[in-house]
N, C-alpha and C positions, 0 to 999 in steps of 0.2 A: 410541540417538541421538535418536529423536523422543521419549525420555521425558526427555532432560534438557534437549533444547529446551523443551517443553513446561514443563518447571517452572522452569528459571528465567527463562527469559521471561515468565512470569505476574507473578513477582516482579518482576523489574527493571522491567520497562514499565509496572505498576500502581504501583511507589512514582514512576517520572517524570512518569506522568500526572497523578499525585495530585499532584507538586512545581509544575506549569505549569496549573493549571485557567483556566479561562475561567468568571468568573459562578458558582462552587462545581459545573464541571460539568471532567469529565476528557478532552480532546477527542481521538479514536481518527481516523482512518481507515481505510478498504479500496478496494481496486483488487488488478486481477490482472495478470499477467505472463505471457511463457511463456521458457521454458528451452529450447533446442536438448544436443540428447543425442547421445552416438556413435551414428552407424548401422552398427545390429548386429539381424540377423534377432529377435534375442530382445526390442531396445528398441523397434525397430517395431511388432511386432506388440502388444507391451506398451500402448505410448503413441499410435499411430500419429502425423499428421501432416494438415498441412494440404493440403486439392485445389489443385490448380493448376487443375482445371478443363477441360472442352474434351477431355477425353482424356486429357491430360498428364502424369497420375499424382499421387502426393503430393509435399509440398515433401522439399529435398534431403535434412534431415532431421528425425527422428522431433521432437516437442516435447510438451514436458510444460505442463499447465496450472498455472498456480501463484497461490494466493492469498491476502495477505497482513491481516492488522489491525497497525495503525499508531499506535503515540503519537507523534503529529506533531509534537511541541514536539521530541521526540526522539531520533527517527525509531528508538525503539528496539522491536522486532517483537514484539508481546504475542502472536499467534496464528499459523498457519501453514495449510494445506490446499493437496496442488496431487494430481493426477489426470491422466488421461489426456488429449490435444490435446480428444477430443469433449467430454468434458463439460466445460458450463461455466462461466461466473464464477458465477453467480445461483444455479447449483446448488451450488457449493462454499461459496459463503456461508449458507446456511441452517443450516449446524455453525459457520461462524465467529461468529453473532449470537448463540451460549450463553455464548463467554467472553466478551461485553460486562460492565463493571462495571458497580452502581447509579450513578446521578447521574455518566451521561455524555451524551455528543455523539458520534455518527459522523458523519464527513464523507462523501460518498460523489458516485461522477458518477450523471449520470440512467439508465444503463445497469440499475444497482438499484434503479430507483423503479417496483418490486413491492409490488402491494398488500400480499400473505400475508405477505410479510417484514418489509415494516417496521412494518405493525400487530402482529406477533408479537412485532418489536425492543421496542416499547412495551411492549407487556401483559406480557410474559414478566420484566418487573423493576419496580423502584421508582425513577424518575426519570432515564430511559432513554431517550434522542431522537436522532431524525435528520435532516442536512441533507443538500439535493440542489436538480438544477435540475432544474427540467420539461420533459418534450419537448413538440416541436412536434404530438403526436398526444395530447396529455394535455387530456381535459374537464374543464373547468372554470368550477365555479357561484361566483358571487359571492356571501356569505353577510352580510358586514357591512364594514366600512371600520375599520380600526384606525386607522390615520395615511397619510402622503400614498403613495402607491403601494404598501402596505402593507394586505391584508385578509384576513378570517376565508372561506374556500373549502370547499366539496365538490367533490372527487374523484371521478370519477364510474367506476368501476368497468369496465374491459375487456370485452365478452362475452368473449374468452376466458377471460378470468381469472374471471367469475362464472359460466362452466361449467364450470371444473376446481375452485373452492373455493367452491359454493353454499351455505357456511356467512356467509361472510362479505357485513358490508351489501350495501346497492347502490353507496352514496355512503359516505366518509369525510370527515372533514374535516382541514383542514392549514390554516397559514396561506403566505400568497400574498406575495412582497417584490417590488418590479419593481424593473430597476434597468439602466442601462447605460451603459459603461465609455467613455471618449473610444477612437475607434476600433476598437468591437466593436460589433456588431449588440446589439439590447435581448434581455434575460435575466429569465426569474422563477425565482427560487428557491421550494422549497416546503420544508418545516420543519413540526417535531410544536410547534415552542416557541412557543406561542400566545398567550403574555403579553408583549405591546407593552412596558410597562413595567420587567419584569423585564428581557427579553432586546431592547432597541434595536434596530431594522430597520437602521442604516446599520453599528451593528458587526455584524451577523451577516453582512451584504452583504464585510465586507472578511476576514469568520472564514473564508467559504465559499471563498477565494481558499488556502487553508493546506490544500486539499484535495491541490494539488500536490508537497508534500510527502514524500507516497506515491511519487509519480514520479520525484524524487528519490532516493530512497531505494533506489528499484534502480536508477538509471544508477551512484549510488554502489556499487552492488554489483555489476551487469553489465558496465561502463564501467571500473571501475577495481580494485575488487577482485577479479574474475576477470580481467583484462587483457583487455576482448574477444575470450576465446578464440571458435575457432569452434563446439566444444560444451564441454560439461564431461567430465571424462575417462571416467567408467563406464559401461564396454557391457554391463553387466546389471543389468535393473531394480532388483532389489535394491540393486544398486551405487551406483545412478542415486539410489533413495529416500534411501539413509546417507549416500550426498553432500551430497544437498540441505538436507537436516539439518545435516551439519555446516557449511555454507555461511552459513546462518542462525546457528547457535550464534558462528559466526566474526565476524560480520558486528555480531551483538549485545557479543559482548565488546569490538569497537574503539568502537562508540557506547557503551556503559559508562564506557570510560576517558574517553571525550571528554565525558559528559556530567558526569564528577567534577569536569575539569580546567575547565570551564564554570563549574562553581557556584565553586569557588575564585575565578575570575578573576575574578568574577559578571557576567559573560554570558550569553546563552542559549544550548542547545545547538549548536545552528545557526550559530554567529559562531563556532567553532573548524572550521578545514579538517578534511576526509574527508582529502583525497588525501596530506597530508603526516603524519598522524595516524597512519594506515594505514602510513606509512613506519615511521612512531618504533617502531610497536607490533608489526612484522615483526622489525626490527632488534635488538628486545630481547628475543623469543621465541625468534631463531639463537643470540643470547648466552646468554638462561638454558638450551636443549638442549646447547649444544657440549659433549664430552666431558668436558673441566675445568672446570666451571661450578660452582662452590658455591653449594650448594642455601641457605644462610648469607646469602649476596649481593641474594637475590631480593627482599626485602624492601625496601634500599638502591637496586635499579636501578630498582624501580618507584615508588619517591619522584622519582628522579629523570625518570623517563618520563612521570610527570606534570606536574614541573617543567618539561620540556623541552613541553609538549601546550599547557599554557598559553602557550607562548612564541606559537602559530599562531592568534590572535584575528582573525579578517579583520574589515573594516569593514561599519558596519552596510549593509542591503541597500540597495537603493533602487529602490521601490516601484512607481517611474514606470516602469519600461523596459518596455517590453511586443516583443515578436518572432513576427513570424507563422510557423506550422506550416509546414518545407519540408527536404525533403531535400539534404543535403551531395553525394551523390554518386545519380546515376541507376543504374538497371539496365544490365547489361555486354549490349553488343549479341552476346557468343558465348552459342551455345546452352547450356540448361542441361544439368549431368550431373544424370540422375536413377538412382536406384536400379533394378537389372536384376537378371531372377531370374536368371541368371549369377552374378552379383556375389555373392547372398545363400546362395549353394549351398557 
């Protein structure tokens, strides 16, 4: 299973990337997830879980880390790595930055703005860049002015991080964009794309915004293609890995169809529905399995499953709406169940 995710997800998500560039560049994201698993002595100790802290034990149940690369145009999954709840994003990313292609763009939040990595993302290709924001603990030297809130910066290197990798400078350089949004606190992006000229300060300002993307792309899958279960069904690691695999491989074949029935209509990916696409393409998998199914037919129905994919063009987005961070429903005031060595015996 992770070898035929792996390969055809190389394929499909490198010719979309290649179909949707920005500025002759392929635009990828990352971001991580986690996965809730049956609690099973074997997935626990496997994957463990998050503290509650205070005593309290681990959360109710075991979770996996999961971490994804992303061709954002179309949200279709080029790369995969997930591991145990401990390790985490930053660590599973430094395998996900080998299957980067030449002459691209990652998007990425500030949680990955690691020196070793993304000077590595750089040097380890030919025309190979990252964007992100900078946090609020990030040094920063002013080196020159490119345009208006827009400058050539050194980065000025962590003590921790120049005493776990004393190969690398003191200072790097990036370029600096400031920028802030009607009802958001001010924001600097920092980016390897250092050419004012080539790559514009206000469209990288609206590119970094297609970071979300990602985020989408599993509510699309957690949210509706697993129906919010409350885990996924395998209580053995094993089980738990070939699932997730096939969860991905699943996940990529419905973005596939959607992104065919895209180009036909010539839309972008994105302006054909997930949730009802997801329908067409369940609907047509019970009819090509069903006992009497002629294998003759299958060719005929997925003409028409495209025909029918293109029918779900939603309108274009609209850019303005902005919504603050807040939860739907609070914590239940009954205590929680937690796992008992009882239970696990």
């Amino acid at each position: 299973m992770a070898y035929l995710f792996a390969t055809t997800a190389a394929a499909w998500a490198a010719k979309s990337a290649d179909r949707h560039r920005w500025r002759g560049l392929a635009l990828y994201g990352a971001d991580g997830t986690t996965l809730r698993v049956a609690d099973t002595p074997e997935n626990r100790e496997a994957f463990g879980g998050q503290s509650a802290g205070a005593g309290r034990g681990e959360s109710g149940y075991p979770l996996v880390r999961v971490l994804a690369l992303m061709a954002l145009r179309s949200h279709l999954l080029s790369a995969l790595r997930f591991a145990d709840y401990r390790t985490g994003e930053v660590t599973l990313a430094e395998e996900l930055w080998r299957e980067l292609p030449d002459d691209s763009l990652t998007i990425v939040d500030r949680n990955f703005l690691v020196a070793d990595h993304l000077t590595s993302l750089v040097r380890s290709g030919n025309n190979r860049h990252w964007l992100t924001r900078a946090k609020s603990t990030t040094r920063i030297k002013p080196l020159r002015r490119l345009g208006k809130k827009d400058q050539l910066v050194e980065i000025e290197l962590s003590d921790q991080t120049r005493r776990a990798h004393p190969e690398l400078p003191a200072v790097w350089q990036a370029r600096a964009i400031s920028y802030q949004r009607k009802g958001f606190a001010p924001s600097v992006l920092l980016t390897s794309l250092l050419d004012p000229e080539q790559y514009p300060a206000a469209e990288i300002v609206a590119l970094y915004h297609e970071r979300w993307e990602i985020e989408i792309g599993y509510d699309e899958i957690k949210t509706h293609m697993l129906a919010r279960q409350e885990t996924i069904r395998s209580k053995t690691p094993q089980g738990v890995r070939q699932e997730i695999w096939g969860i991905a491989i699943a996940y990529n074949l419905v973005r596939l169809e959607m992104e065919r029935a895209a180009a036909e209509a010539k839309v972008e990916p994105t302006r054909i529905s997930f949730v009802y696409a997801l329908s067409l393409v369940c609907r047509e998998w019970q009819r090509a399995t069903a006992p009497r199914a002629a294998i003759g037919n299958i060719p005929r129905d997925l003409a028409t499953l495209r025909l029918n994919l293109k029918r779900l063009v939603l309108p274009p987005r609209r850019p303005g709406r902005a919504f603050p961070r807040a939860v739907k429903l609070k914590m239940s005031s009954y205590p929680r169940k937690r796992p008992s060595a009882a239970a696990a015996k």
